[in-house]
C-alpha positions in Angstrom: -0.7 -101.4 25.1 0.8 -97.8 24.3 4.6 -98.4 22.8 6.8 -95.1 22.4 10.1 -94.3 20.7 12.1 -97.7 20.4 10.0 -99.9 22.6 7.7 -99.9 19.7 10.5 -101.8 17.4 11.2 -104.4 20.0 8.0 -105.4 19.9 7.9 -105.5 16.1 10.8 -107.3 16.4 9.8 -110.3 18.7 6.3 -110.0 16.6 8.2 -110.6 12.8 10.4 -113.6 14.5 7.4 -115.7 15.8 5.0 -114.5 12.6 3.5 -116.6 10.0 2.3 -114.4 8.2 2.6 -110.3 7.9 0.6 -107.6 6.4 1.9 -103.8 6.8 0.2 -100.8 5.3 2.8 -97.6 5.5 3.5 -94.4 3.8 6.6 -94.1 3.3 9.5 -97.2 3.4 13.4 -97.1 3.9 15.7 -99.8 3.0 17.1 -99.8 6.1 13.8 -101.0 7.8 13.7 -104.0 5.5 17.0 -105.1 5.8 15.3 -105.2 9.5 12.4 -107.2 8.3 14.6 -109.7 6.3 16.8 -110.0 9.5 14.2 -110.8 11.9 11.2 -112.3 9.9 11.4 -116.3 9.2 12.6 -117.5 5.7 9.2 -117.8 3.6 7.0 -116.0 5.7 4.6 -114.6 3.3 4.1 -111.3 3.6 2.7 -108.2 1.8 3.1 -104.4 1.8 1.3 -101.3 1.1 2.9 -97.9 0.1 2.3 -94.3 -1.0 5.1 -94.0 -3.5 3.3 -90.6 -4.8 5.9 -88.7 -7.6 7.2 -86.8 -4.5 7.5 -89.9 -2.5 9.8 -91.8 -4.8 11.8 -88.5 -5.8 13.0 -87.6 -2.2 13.3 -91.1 -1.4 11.1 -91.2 1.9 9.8 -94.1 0.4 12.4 -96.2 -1.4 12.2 -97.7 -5.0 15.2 -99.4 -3.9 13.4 -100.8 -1.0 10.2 -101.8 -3.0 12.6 -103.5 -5.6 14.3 -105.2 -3.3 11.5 -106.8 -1.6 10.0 -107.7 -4.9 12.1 -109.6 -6.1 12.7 -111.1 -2.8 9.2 -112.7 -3.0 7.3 -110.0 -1.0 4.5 -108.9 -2.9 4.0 -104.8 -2.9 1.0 -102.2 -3.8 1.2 -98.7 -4.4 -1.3 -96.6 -3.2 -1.9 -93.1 -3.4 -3.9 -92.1 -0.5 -1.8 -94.1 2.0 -1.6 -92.3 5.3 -1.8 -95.4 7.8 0.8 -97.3 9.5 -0.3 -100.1 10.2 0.9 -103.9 10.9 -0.8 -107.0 11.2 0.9 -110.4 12.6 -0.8 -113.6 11.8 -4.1 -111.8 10.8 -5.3 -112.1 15.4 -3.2 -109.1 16.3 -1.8 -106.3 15.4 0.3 -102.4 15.8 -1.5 -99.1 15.0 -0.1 -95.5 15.3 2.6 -92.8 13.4 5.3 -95.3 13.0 6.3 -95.4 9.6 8.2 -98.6 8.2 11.3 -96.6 8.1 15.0 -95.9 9.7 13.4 -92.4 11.6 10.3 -94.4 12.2 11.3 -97.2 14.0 14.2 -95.6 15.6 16.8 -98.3 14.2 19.9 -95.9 14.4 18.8 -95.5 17.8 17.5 -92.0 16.7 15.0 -90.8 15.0 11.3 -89.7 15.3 8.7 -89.6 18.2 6.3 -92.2 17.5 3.1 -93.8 19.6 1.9 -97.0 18.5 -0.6 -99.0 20.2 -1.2 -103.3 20.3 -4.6 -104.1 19.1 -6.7 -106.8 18.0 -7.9 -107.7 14.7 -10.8 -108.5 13.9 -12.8 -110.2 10.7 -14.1 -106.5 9.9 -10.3 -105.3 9.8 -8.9 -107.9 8.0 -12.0 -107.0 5.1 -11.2 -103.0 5.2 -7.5 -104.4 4.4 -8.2 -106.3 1.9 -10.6 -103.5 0.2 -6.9 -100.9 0.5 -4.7 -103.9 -1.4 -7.7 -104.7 -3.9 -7.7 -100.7 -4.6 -4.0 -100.7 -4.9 -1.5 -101.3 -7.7 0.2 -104.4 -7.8 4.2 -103.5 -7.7 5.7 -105.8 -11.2 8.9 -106.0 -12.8 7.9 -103.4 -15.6 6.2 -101.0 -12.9 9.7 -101.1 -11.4 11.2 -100.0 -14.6 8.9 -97.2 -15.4 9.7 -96.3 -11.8 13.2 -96.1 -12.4 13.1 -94.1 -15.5 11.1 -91.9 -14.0 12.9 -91.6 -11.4 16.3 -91.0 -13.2 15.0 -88.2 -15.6 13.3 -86.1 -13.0 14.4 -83.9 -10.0 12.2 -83.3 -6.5 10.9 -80.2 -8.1 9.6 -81.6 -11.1 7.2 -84.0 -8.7 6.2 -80.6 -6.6 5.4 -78.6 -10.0 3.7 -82.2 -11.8 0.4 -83.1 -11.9 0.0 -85.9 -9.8 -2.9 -87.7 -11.7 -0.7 -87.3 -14.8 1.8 -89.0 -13.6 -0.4 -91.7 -12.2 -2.4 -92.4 -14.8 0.8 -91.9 -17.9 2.9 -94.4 -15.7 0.7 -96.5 -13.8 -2.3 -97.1 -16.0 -5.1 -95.6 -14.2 -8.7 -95.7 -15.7 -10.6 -92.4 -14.6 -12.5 -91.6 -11.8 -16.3 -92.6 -12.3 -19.1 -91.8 -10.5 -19.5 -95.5 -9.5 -16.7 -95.5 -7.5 -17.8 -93.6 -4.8 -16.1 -91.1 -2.1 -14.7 -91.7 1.7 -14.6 -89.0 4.2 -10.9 -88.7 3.6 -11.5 -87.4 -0.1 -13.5 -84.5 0.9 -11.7 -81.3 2.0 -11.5 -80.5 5.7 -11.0 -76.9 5.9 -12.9 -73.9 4.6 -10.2 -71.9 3.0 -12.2 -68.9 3.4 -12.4 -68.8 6.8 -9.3 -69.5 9.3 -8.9 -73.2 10.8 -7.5 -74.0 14.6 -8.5 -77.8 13.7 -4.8 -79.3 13.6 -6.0 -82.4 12.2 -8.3 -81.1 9.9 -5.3 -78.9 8.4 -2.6 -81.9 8.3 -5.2 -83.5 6.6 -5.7 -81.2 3.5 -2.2 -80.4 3.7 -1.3 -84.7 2.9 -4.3 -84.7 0.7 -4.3 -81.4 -1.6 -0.8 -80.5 -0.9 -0.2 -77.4 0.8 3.5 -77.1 1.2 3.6 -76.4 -2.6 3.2 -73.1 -4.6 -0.2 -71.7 -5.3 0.1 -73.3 -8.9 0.7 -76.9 -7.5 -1.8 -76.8 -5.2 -4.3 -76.1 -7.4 -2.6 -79.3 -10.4 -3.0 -81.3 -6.8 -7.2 -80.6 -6.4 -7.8 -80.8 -9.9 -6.1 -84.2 -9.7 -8.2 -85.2 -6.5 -10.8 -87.6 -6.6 -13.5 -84.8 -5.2 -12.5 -82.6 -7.9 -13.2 -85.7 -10.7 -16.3 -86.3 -8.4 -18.2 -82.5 -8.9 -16.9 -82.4 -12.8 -18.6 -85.8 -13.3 -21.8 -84.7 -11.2 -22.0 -81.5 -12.9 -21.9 -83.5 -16.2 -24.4 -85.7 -15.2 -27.0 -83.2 -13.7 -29.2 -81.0 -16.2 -27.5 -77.7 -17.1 -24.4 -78.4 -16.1 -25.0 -77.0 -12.9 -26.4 -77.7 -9.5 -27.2 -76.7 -5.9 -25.7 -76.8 -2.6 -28.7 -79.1 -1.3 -28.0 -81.2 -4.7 -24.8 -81.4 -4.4 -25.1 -82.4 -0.2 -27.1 -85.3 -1.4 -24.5 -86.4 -3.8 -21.7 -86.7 -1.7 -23.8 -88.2 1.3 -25.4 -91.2 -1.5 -22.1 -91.4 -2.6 -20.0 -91.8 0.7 -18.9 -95.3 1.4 -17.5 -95.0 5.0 -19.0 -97.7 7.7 -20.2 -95.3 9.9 -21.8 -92.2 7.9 -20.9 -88.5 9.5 -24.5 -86.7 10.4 -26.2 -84.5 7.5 -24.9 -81.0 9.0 -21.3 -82.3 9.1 -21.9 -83.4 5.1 -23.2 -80.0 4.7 -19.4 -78.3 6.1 -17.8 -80.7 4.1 -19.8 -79.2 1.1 -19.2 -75.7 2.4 -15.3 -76.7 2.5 -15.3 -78.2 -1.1 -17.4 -74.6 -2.7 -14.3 -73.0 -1.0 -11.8 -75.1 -2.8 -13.6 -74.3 -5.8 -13.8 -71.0 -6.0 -10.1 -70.5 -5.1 -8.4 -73.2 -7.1 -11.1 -74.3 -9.8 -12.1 -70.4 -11.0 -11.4 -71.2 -14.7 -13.6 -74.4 -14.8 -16.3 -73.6 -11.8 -18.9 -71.1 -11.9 -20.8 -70.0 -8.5 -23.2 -67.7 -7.9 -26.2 -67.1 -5.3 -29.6 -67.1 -7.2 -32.6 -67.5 -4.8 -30.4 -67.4 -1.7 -28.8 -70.9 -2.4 -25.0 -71.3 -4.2 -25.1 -73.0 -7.3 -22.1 -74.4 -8.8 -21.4 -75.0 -12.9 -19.3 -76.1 -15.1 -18.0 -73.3 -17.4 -18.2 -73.5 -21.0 -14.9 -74.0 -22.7 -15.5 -70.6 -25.1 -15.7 -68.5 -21.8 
């Protein structure tokens, strides 16, 4: 079952009031939406919540450290995520809404305005219910003291200073967050899309790298935002770890691919443009760390040494 526009919140509507118990994975969050959920979902439901809440996120207020605060210390428990894109909803763990319906005002069309959005009903199955799990065990538990380094955060800096920012800085100065390690793997979502040297008709491929790496900023964020990325953390440990400091493009191929941790595993070639997409990346945004030449008609990639 497709829903459009504000069928979709109707549904979500008659789904909260007959819940007992909700999960919802979304981007961005408004307060207006959950003074919707608290008027249509049952006194003591339990429920949980997943949300981007990057620097940007929090600054512009397309998702709501109000909102989180308030359902905090209403008894809804929240996680912060960085690489939140889904919207997704889960009623009683058997069924479920999937599609570009944020938990928002625009998104659900509350006002009676507001964005075009397609969700769809679906099922849920054991497998879902794991690969949800896996998102809130990888996320950050929202506490009282996260709330107050939010808040001063939020009250000494402006919208630009989260464009300009480093966003692992801020992640890992206000949040806590250990490093990247090899042992943590990479999803097809980490990897870059689009081969910057070479011009891309892929919309989704482009909205993709654009969420990801950032692309609405100035040259000099974009490039703070990949050094920040997981991929990035990925080929600096790599190249650590391999002899030299350097390696291959067929090494590096079979990195990412034993790396990958995606159900279904794309096909060697496709692993091979993903590669091709992240040397791009590198030599445009990573020049004063990455080294990459041709020898013997394959690209090798290095780390340069810190005197160059």
């Amino acid at each position: 079952m497709s829903l459009i526009g504000k069928d979709f919140s109707k549904h979500l509507e008659d789904a909260f009031s007959d819940a007992n118990s909700l999960m919802v994975v979304s981007a961005y969050l408004t307060m207006p939406a959950v003074d919707f959920l608290f008027d249509k979902l049952p006194l003591g439901v339990p429920a949980r919540f997943v949300v981007r809440a990057r620097p940007e996120d929090i600054l512009s207020g397309s998702c709501d450290l109000d909102a989180i605060k308030t359902m905090h210390y209403s008894g809804i428990k929240c996680y912060l995520n960085r690489e939140v894109h889904a919207k997704l909803y889960v009623i009683d763990q058997s069924f479920g809404f999937i599609g570009s319906a944020n938990f928002t005002n625009n998104g659900l069309r509350l006002a009676g305005y507001g964005n075009l959005e397609l969700s769809t009903k679906i099922d849920i199955s054991d497998t879902d219910l794991s690969l949800i799990e896996t998102i809130i065990e990888d996320s950050i538990p929202v506490t009282a003291d996260l709330i107050k380094k939010l808040e001063i955060y939020r009250k000494d800096h402006a919208i630009s200073d989260a464009i300009s920012a480093p966003v692992d800085s801020w992640w890992n100065e206000l949040l806590g967050l250990q490093e990247y390690s090899l042992e943590d793997g990479l999803y097809v979502t980490d990897l870059p899309w689009i081969d910057l040297s070479e011009p891309s008709l892929d919309s989704i491929a482009i909205e993709h790298d654009r969420d990801v790496f950032h692309f609405e900023s100035s040259l000099g964020a974009i490039e703070q935002r990949f050094k920040a990325s997981k991929i990035f953390s990925f080929v600096r440990s790599s190249l650590q770890e391999s002899e030299n400091d350097c390696l291959y493009f067929g090494e590096l191929t079979a990195l990412v691919h034993s790396a990958l941790k995606d159900d279904i595993l794309p096909y060697r070639s496709e692993i091979k443009q993903y590669v091709a997409n992240l040397i791009s990346y590198l030599q445009l945004l990573a020049k004063d760390q990455i080294a990459i030449d041709r020898p013997n008609y394959s690209q090798r990639i290095s780390l340069k040494q810190s005197n160059d």
